[in-house]
N, C-alpha and C positions, 0 to 999 in steps of 0.2 A: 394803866391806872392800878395802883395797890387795892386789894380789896378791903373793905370792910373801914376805909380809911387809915393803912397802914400795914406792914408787915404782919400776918396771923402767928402764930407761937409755931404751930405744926400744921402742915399742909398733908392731905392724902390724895395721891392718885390713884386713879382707878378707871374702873371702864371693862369695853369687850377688847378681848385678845382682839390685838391686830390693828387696832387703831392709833398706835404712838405712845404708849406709855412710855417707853425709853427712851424715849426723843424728848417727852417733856421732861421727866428727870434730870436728862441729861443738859436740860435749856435750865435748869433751874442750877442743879453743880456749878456751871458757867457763871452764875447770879450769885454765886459761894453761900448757897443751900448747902448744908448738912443731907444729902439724902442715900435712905436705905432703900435698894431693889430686893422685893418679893419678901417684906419682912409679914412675919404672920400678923393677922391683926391683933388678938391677943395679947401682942408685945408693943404696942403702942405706947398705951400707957408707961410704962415701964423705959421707952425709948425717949419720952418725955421728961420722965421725970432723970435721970441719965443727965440729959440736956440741964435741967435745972439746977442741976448739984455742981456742974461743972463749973468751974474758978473761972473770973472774968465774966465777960456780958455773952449772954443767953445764944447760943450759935441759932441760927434760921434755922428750921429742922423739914424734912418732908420722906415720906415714905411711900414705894409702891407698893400694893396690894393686889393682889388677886383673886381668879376663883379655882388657882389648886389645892385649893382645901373645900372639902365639898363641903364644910361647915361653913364657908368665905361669909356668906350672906347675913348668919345668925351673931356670928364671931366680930363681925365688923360692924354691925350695929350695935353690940356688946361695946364697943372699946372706944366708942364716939361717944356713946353715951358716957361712960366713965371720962372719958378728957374732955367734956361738957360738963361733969361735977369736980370737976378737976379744976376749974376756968380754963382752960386753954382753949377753947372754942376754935376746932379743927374747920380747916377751910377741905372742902372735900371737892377734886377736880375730878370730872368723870368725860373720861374721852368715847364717841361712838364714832361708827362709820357705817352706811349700807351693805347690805349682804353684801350685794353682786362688790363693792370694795372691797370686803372682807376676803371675799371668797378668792379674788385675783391677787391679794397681800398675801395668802395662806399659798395660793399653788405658785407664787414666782419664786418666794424660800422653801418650797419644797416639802412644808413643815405640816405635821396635822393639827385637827383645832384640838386644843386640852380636854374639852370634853366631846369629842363626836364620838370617842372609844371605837365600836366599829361598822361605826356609820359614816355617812360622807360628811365635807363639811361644814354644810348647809344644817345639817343636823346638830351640830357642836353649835354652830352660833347661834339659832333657835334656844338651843337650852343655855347659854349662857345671856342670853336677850332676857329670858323667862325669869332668870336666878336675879338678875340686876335692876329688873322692874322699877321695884320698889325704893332701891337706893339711888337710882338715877334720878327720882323722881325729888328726892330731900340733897340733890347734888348743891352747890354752891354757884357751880361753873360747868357748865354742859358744852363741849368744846365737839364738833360733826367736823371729823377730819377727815371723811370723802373727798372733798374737792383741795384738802391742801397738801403740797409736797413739804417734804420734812422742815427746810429754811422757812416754810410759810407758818407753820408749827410754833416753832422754834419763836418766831415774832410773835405769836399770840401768847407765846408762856411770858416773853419778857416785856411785852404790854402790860399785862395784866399782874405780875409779883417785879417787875424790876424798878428800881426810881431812874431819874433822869442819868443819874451817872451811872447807873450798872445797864442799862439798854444802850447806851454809847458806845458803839468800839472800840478797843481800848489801844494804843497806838503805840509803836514803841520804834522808834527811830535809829535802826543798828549802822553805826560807822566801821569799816572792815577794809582788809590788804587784797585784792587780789590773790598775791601770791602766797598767803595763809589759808585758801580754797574760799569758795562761797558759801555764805550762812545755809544751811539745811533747813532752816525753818524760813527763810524768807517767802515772801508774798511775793513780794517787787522788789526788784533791784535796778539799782539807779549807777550807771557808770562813770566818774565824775577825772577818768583818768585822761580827759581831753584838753583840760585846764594846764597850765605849765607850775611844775612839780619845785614846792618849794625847797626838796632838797638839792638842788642844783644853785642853791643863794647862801653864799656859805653862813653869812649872818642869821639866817633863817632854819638853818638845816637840825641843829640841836633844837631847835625850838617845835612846839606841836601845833594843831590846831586850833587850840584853847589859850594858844599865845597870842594877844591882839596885834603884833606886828602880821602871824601870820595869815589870820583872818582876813586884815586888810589888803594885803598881798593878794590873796585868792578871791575876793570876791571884787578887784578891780580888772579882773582881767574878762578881756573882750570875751562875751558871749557867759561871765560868771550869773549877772543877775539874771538876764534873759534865761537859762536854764531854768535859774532856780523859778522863776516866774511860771515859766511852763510847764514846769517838772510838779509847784503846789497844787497850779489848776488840776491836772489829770489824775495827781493822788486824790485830793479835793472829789470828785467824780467819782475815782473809783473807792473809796469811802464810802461813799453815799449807796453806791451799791450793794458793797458789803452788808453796810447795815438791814437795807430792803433782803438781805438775803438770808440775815439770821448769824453771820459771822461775828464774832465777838472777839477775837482777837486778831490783829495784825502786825505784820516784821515787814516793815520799811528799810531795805539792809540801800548802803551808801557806800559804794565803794573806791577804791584808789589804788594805788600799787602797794603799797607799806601799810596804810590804815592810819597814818598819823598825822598827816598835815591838810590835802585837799577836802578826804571824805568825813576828816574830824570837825573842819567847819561847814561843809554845805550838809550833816546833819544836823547839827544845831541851829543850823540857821532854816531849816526846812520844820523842824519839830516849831520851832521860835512861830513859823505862821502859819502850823496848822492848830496851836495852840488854842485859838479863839473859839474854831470848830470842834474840836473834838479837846475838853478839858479833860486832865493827867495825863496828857503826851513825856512819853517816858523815851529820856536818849543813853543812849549804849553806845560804850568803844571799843569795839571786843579784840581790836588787836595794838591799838595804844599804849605804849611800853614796849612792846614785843623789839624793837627795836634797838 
């Protein structure tokens, strides 16, 4: 659910070191947020106004904040208040987590807290607890990332700032040669080289995928639908996973020997029925022509 009824102007992150600032940032990027990591607050305003001047419609905007400015506390109440007179009425997310959390996030990276100087780290988070009191208290959204792994994160940022089509996975259905090598980014790959190859039909063979001679060719042959039938339920599945897991993109690569005739149609025709489920299924032919 969008806050406030709708997209806010500019979004601030915030919180104690160690409880996921860059993970929701980075959930928000994905959401095609505008956002700045570690901008000073004082420069809010000014990152706002930036946004407003720019040509075309207004980009989402969101910035992370900190407390490596030991002024963090005065400075950023400063600049809320200015982009509260401003209208922009900042949506402020403020992430926490239990010590004993903190304290096993700070010693698996190895890393010290920003403010324990040279004290343990029980001591940094105290004083950073003490420093954020107050602002935690006027937060918008108070998000206790103790009990969640970073995908479970990730689904509360895009709960909570994405609409129905930017929380969907976004699906893109690659058709490919074999012997061009395998997509690099694929997710799943689907082998469709078991089918009888329409370059061996010579009336077929100049012809591609996206040729309805050929389609109909490929998708009569014994064992065509049945694939494709078992093949939608299990992506269908593993979909659904993704999503509970925070993924936001996926390469459904479809392969063939060439990339022009078998895997040019059972990608479109696999994108064609996952199309209901997951709207803007996006189909690629990355090696169509090559030939």
């Amino acid at each position: 659910m969008m806050p406030r009824g709708g997209a806010p102007e500019i979004v601030i992150i915030t919180g104690m070191s160690g409880a996921g600032r860059s993970t929701a940032a980075k959930s928000l990027e994905d959401l095609d947020w505008f956002v700045d990591d570690n901008l000073p607050s004082v420069m809010l305003p000014t990152m706002l106004d930036l946004a407003r001047r720019a040509r075309g419609p207004i980009p989402k905007i969101a910035a992370v904040v900190d407390v490596r400015s030991r002024a963090f506390s005065s400075d950023l109440k400063s600049a809320i208040t200015e982009l509260n007179a401003l209208g922009a009425n900042p949506y402020v997310v403020f992430l926490e987590a239990s010590d004993e959390t903190l304290i096993r996030r700070f010693e698996n990276v190895r890393r010290p807290h920003p403010l324990q100087e040279n004290g343990r780290i029980s001591d940094g988070i105290a004083a950073e607890r003490d420093q954020l009191q107050s602002l935690r208290a006027q937060a918008d959204l108070v998000v206790d990332t103790s009990a969640l792994n970073i995908h479970e994160l990730r689904s509360r940022m895009r709960d909570a700032f994405g609409d129905e089509d930017e929380t969907a996975v976004r699906v893109t259905v690659l058709s490919f040669g074999f012997k061009y090598g395998l997509p690099v980014d694929a997710d799943m790959v689907a082998d469709c080289r078991f089918l009888p190859n329409p370059h061996w039909v010579p009336e077929l063979a100049p012809q591609t995928g996206q040729d309805q001679p050929v389609r109909d060719y490929v998708l009569a042959q014994p064992g065509a639908v049945e694939f494709l039938c078992a093949y939608t339920d299990a992506v269908r599945i593993t979909l659904a996973g993704y999503e509970r897991a925070g993924k936001h993109f996926v390469t459904l690569a479809v392969g063939c020997t060439g990339g022009k005739h078998r895997s040019v149609v059972i990608a479109e025709e696999l994108a064609a029925r996952l199309a209901g489920s997951w709207p803007g299924v996006q189909v690629a032919h990355r090696d169509l022509g090559r030939e």
